[in-house]
C-alpha positions as CSV (number, residue, x, y, z in Angstrom):
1,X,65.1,-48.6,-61.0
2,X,66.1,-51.9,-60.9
3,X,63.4,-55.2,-62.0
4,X,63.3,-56.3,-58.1
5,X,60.2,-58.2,-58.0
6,X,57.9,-60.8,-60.4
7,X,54.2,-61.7,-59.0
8,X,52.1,-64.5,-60.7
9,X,48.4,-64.6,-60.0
10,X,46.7,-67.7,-61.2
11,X,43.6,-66.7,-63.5
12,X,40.4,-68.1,-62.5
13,X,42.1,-70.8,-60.6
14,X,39.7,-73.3,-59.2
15,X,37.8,-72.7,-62.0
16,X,41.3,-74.1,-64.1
17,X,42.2,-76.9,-61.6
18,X,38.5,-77.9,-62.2
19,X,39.1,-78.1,-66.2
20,X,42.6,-79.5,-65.8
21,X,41.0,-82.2,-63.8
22,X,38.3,-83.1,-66.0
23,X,38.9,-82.7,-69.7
24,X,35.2,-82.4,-70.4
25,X,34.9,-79.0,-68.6
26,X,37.5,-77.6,-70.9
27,X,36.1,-74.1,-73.0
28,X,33.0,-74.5,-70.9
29,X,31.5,-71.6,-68.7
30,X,31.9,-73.4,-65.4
31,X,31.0,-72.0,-61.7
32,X,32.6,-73.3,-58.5
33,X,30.3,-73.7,-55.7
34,X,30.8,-74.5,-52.1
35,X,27.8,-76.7,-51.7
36,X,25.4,-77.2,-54.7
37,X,22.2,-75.3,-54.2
38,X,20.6,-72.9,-56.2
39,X,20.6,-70.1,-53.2
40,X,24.3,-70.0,-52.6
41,X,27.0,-68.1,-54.9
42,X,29.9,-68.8,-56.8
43,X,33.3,-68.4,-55.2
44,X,34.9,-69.2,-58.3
45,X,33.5,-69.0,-62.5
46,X,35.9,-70.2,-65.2
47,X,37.3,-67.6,-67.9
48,X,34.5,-68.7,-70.4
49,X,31.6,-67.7,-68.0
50,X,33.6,-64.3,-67.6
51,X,33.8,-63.7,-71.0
52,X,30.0,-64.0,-71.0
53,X,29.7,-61.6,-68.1
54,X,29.9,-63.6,-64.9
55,X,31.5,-62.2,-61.8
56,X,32.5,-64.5,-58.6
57,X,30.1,-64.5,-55.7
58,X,27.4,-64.5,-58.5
59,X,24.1,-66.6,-57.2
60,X,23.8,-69.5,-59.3
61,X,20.2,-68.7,-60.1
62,X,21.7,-65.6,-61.7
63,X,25.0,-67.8,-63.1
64,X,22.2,-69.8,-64.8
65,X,20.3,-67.5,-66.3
66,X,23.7,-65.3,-67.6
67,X,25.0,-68.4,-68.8
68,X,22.1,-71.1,-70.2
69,X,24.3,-74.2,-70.3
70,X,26.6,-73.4,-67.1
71,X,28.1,-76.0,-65.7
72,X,27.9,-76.4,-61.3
73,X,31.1,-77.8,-59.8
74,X,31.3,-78.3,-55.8
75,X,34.0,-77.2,-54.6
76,X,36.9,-79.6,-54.0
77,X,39.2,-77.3,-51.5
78,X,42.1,-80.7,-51.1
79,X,42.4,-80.5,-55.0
80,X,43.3,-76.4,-54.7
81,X,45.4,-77.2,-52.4
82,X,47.8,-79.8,-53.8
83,X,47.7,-77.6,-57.4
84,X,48.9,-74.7,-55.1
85,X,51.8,-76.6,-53.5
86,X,52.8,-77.8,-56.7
87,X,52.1,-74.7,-58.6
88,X,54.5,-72.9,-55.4
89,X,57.7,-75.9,-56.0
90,X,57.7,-75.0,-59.8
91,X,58.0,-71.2,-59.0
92,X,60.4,-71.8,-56.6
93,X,62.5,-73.9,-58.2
94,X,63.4,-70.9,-60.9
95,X,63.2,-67.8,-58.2
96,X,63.8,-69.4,-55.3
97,X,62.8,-66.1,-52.8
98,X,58.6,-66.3,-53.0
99,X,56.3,-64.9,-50.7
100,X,52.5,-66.6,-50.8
101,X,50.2,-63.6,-51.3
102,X,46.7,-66.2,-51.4
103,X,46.1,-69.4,-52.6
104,X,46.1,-68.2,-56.5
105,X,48.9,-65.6,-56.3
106,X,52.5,-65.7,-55.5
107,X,55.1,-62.8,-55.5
108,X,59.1,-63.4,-55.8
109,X,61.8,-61.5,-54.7
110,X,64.6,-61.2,-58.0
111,X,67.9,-60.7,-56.3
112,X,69.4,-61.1,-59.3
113,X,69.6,-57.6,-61.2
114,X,67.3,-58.5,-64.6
115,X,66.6,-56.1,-67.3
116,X,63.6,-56.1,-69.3
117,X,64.6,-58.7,-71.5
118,X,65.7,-61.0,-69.2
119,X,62.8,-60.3,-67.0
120,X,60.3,-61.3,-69.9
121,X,62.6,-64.4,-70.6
122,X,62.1,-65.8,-67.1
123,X,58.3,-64.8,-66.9
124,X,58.0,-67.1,-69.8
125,X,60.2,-69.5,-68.4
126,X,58.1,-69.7,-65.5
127,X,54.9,-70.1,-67.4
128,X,56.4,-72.7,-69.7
129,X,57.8,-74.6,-66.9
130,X,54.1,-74.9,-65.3
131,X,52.3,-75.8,-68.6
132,X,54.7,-78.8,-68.9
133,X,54.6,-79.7,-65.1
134,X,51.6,-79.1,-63.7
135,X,49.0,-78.6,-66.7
136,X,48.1,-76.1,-69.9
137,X,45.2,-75.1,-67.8
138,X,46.8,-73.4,-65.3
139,X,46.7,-70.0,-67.0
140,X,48.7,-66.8,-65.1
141,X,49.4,-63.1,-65.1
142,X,52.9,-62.0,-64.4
143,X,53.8,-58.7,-63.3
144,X,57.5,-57.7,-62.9
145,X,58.1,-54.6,-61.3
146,X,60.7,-52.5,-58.9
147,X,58.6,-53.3,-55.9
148,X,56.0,-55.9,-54.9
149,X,53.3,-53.1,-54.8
150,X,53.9,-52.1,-58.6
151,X,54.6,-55.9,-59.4
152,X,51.3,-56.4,-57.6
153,X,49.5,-53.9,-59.8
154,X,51.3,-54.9,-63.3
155,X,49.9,-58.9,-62.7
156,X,46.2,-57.1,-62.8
157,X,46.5,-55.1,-65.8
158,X,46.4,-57.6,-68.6
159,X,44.4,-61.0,-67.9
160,X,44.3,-63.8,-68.6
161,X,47.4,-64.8,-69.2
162,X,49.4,-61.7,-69.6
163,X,52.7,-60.8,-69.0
164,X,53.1,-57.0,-67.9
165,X,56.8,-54.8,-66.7
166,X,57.2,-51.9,-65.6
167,X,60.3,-50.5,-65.4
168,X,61.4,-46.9,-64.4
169,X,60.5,-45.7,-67.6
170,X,56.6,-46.8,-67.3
171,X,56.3,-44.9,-63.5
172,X,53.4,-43.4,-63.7
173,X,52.7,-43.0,-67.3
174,X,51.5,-46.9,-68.0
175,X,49.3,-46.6,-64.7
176,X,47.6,-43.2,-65.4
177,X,44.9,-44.7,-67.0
178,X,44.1,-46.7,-63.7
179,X,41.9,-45.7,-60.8
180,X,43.7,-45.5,-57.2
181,X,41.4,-48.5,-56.1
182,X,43.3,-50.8,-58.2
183,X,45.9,-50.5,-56.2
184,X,46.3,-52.7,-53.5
185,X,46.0,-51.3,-49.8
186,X,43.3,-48.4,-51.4
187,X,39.7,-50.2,-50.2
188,X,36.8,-48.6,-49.9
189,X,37.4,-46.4,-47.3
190,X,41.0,-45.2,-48.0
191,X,39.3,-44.4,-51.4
192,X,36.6,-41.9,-49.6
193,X,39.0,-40.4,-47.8
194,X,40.7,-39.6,-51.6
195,X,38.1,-37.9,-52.6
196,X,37.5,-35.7,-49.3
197,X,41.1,-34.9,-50.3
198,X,40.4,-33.7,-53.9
199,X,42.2,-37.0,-55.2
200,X,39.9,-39.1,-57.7
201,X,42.4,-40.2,-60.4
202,X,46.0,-42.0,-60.7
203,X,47.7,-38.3,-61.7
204,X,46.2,-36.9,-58.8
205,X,47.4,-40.0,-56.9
206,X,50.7,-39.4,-58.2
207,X,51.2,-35.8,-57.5
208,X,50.3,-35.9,-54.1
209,X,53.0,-35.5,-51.3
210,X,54.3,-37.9,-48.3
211,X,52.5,-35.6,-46.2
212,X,49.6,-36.3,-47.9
213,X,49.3,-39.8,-47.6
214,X,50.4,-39.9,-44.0
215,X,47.4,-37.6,-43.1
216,X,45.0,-40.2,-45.4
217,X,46.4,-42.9,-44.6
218,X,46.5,-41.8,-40.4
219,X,50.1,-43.0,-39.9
220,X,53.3,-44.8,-41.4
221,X,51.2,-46.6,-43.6
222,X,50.6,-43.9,-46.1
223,X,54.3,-42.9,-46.2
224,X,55.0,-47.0,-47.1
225,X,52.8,-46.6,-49.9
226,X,53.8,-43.3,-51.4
227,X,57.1,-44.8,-51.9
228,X,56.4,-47.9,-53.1
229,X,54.4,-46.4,-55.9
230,X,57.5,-44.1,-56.4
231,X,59.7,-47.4,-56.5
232,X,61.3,-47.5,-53.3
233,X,61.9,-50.8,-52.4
234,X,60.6,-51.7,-49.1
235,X,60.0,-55.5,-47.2
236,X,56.3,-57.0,-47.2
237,X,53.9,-54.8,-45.2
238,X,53.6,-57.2,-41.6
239,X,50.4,-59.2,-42.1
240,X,47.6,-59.0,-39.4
241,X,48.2,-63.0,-39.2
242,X,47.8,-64.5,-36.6
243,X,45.5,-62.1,-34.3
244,X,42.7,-64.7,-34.5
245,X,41.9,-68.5,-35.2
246,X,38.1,-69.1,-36.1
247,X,35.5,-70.2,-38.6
248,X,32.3,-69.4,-39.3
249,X,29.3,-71.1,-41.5
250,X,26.0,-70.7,-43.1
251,X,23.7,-73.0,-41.3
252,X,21.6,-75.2,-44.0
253,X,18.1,-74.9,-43.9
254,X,17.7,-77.8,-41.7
255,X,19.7,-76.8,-39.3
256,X,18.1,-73.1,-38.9
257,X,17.5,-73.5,-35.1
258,X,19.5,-73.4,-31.8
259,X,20.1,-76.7,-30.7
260,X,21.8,-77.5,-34.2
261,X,23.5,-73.8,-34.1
262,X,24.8,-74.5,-31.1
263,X,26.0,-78.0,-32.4
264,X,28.0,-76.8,-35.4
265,X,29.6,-73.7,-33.1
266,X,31.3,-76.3,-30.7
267,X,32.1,-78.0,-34.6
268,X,33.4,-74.9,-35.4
269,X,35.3,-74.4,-31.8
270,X,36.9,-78.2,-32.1
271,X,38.9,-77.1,-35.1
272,X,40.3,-73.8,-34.1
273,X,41.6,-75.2,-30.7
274,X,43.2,-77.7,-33.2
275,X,44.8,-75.3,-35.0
276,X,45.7,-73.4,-32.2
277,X,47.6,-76.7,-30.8
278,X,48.9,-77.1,-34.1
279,X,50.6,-73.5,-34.5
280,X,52.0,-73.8,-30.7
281,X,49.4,-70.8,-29.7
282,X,47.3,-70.2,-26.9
283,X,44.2,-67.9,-26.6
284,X,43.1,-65.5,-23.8
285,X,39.8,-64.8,-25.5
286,X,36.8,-66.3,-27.1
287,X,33.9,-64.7,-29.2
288,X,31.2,-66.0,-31.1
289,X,28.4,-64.5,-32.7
290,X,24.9,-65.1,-35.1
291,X,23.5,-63.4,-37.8
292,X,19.8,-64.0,-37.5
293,X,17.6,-64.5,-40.7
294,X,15.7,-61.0,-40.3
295,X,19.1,-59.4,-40.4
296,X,19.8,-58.8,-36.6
297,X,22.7,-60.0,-35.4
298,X,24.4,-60.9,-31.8
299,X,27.7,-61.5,-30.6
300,X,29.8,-61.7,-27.3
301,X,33.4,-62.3,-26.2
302,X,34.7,-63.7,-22.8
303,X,38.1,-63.8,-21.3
304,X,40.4,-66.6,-20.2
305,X,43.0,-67.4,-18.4
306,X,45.3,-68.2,-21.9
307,X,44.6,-71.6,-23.3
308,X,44.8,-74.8,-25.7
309,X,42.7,-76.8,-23.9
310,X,39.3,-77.5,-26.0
311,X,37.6,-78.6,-23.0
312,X,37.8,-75.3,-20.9
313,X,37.0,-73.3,-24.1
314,X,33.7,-75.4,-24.6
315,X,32.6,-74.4,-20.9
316,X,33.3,-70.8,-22.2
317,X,31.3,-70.9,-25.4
318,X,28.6,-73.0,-23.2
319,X,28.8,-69.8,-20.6
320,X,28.9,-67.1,-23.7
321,X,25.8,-69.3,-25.3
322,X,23.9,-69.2,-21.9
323,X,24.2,-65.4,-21.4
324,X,21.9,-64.4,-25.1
325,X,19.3,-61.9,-24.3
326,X,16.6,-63.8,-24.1
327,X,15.3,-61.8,-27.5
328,X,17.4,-63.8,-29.4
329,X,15.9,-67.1,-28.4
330,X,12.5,-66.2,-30.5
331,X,14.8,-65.6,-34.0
332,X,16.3,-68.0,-36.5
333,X,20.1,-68.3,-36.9
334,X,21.4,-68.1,-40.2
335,X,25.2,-67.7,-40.2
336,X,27.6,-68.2,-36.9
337,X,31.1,-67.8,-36.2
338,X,33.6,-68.6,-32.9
339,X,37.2,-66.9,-32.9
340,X,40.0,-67.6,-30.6
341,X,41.7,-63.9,-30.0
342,X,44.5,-62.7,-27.8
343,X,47.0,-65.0,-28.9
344,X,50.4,-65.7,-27.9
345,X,53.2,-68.1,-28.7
346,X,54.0,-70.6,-26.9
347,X,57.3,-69.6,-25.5
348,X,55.5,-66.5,-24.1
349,X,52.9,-69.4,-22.1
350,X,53.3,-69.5,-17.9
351,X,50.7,-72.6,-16.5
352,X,48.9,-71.3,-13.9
353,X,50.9,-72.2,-10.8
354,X,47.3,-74.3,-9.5
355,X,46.6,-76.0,-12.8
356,X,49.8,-76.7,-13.8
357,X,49.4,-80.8,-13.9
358,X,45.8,-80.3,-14.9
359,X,47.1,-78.5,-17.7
360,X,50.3,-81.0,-18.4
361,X,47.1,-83.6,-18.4
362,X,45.1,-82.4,-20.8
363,X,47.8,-81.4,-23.1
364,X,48.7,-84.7,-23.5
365,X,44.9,-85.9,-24.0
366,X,44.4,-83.4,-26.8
367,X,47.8,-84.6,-28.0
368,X,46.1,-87.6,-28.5
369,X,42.9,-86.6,-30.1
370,X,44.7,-84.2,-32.6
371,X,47.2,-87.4,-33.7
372,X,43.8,-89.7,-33.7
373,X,42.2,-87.1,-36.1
374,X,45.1,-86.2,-38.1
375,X,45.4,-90.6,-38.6
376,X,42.1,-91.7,-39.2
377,X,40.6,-88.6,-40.7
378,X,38.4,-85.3,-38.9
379,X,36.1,-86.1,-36.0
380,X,37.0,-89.7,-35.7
381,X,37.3,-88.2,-32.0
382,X,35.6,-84.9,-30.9
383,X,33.6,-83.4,-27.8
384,X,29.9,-84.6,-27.3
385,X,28.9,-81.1,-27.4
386,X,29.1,-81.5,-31.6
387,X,27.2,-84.4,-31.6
388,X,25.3,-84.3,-35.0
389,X,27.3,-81.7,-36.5
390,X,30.5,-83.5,-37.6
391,X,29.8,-83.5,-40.9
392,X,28.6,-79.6,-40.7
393,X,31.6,-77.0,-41.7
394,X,33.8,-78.6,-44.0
395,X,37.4,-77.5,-45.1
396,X,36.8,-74.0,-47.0
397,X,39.5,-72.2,-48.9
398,X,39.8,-67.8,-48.1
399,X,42.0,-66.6,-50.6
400,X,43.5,-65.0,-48.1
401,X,44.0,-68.1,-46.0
402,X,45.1,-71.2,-47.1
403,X,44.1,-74.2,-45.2
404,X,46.1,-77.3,-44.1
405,X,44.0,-80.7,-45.3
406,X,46.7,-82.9,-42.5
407,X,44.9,-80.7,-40.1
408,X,41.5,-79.8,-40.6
409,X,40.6,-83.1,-42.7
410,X,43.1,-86.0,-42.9
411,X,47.0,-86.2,-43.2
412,X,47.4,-89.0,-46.0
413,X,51.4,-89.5,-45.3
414,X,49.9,-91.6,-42.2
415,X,48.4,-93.9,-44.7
416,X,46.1,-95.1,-41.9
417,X,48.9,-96.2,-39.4
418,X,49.3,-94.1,-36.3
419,X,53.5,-94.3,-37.1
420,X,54.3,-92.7,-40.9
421,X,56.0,-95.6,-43.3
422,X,58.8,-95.0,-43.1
423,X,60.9,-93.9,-46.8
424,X,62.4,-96.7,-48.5
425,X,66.3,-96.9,-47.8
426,X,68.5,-94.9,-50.4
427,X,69.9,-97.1,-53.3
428,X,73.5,-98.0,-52.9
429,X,75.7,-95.9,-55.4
430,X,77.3,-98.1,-58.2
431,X,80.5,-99.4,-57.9
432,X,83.0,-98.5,-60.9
């Protein structure tokens, strides 16, 4: 089987942006934080508080007490960011084919046929090619494999900063010592379903037919992965991308009421119907929903008539706010979220034959905004109806999503001006 593909997954990485950053942090335990309170959890530690036996998502009560001497660092998610764009031009600048898995892990397509050797020589290549570009911090595991699955798996089987292949010789016998959860696409669930099946272990996993997985799995799905553990190659599984734009947020103790809830939803609201401008989508559906702090929890969707315009999806979330059983009035909100689902392209969009300048009117208006915003930074114009929330629900980093900071915070190439600078003119060649 031929070397077809190389993933890199960044170890610990805003954790290592942090101590490239700041020299100080370096070889000290370190947690990353999204807001600095004792009650909420880590989203990232450093490879020093690992090595002492701290896990992410750790509260940093407990991150304390693991780790007397722990250094708290807030989360800076425009940092990550910029490292990852940089981090993604070195990679692509030796295999140019990659394919963003998360914000910390990138997987490339080698079109070239490589064997072993040369496999390992570009691995190193890469990570040598980072230290001296973007930092010695920025520590990774490479996996080089016949498909991305197996790559996938290789880049988790010796951190940090390992370099694992697997070739058609190492299929299964290097994985047998494995569980099937540590492959990707087996959660939880898939995992039970194993076991009603008889298959707890990698052999097991291994010696199990097509059929087999196509019954587990419910569909084509299981077939994909049987033979890309077998090292057939086969394209990128299609991402569920796409199917919804939201955010949600822990309310701060302050803000544990309705009035404010409601506040940071429209918050919340304003930027997905600025992303949904952004990507050229409309929406034909809202939700939004509450977890309440004695753990009961209330949500509610309502259908449009497919949209962009932030104005007619605040009436909705007003109309979707206004219908709570009245129950939920006598409870205190702890964590809400607003999605905009049922999306489709733009090209797919027909105005409503009756609202068809309205429509044309407003574009333009929230054109506006959206440039205003992107200019002069988030919120310099937004709906009253998130009045006293504009500071509420700040840029976060998923690691399965990775933010735009010209978007949801500021785009710096304006430098201020509502017009970009425009580049300096090209030197004029030398005459010989």
């Amino acid at each position: 089987m031929a070397l077809r593909y190389l993933t890199i997954d960044f170890n610990s990485f805003f954790a290592s942006v942090e101590q490239q950053e700041r020299p100080e942090l370096r070889g000290k335990p370190v947690a990353i934080v999204p807001v600095m309170a004792e009650t909420t959890g880590c989203v990232a530690v450093s490879l020093e508080a690992k090595a002492l036996g701290l896990t992410r998502n750790a509260r940093v009560s407990d991150a304390r007490r693991m780790c007397p001497g722990i250094i708290i660092v807030e989360a800076r998610p425009e940092t990550y960011i910029t490292y990852h764009r940089r981090l993604k031009e070195v990679i692509a600048s030796l295999v140019p084919d990659i394919e963003v898995q998360s914000i910390d892990e990138v997987t490339a397509h080698l079109h070239e046929m490589l064997d072993r050797n040369e496999a390992g020589k570009l691995a190193r290549k890469i990570k040598a090619k980072i230290t001296r570009e973007v930092g010695p911090l920025l520590r990774s595991s490479i996996g080089i494999a016949p498909t991305w699955l197996l790559a996938k798996v290789a880049s988790d089987m010796q951190k940090p900063d390992g370099l694992v292949i697997l070739d058609d010789a190492d299929i299964p016998g290097k994985l047998l010592h494995l569980a099937p959860g540590d492959i990707a696409g087996i959660g939880p669930n898939i995992q039970r379903r194993l076991g009603e099946h008889g298959i707890t272990t990698m052999a097991q996993l291994y010696a199990a037919t097509m059929a087999e997985f196509r019954g587990i799995w419910g569909g084509v799905r299981g077939e994909q992965i049987w033979r890309l553990l077998h090292g057939e190659d086969l394209p990128y599984f299609e991402q569920k991308t796409g199917q919804s734009i939201g955010h949600g947020h822990v309310l701060p103790p302050a803000k544990r009421n309705h009035p404010d809830g409601l506040a940071v939803l429209h918050r919340l609201l304003q930027k997905a119907a600025m992303r949904l401008r952004h990507s050229r989508l409309y929406a034909s559906a809202l939700s939004a929903s509450v977890d309440y702090t004695d753990e009961t929890h209330w949500s509610d969707e309502i259908q449009l008539t497919e949209t962009q315009d932030t104005l007619r999806l605040t009436h909705a979330l007003n109309e979707l706010w206004g219908k709570r059983p009245a129950k939920f009035s006598r409870r205190t909100p702890l964590r809400i979220g607003v999605h905009l689902t049922g999306l489709i392209d733009l090209k797919m969009h027909t105005p409503d034959l009756f609202e068809e300048k309205t429509e044309q009117a407003r574009g333009k208006l929230f054109e506006a905004v959206d440039h205003l915003n992107k200019v002069l930074g988030k919120n310099s114009v937004y709906l009253g109806g998130a009045h006293g929330a504009t500071q509420d629900a700040p840029m976060r980093i998923a690691f399965t999503r990775i933010p735009e900071p010209e978007i949801e915070e500021i785009d710096r190439s304006y430098a201020g001006r509502l017009k970009k600078p425009k580049p300096p003119p090209a030197a004029e060649p030398e005459a010989w």
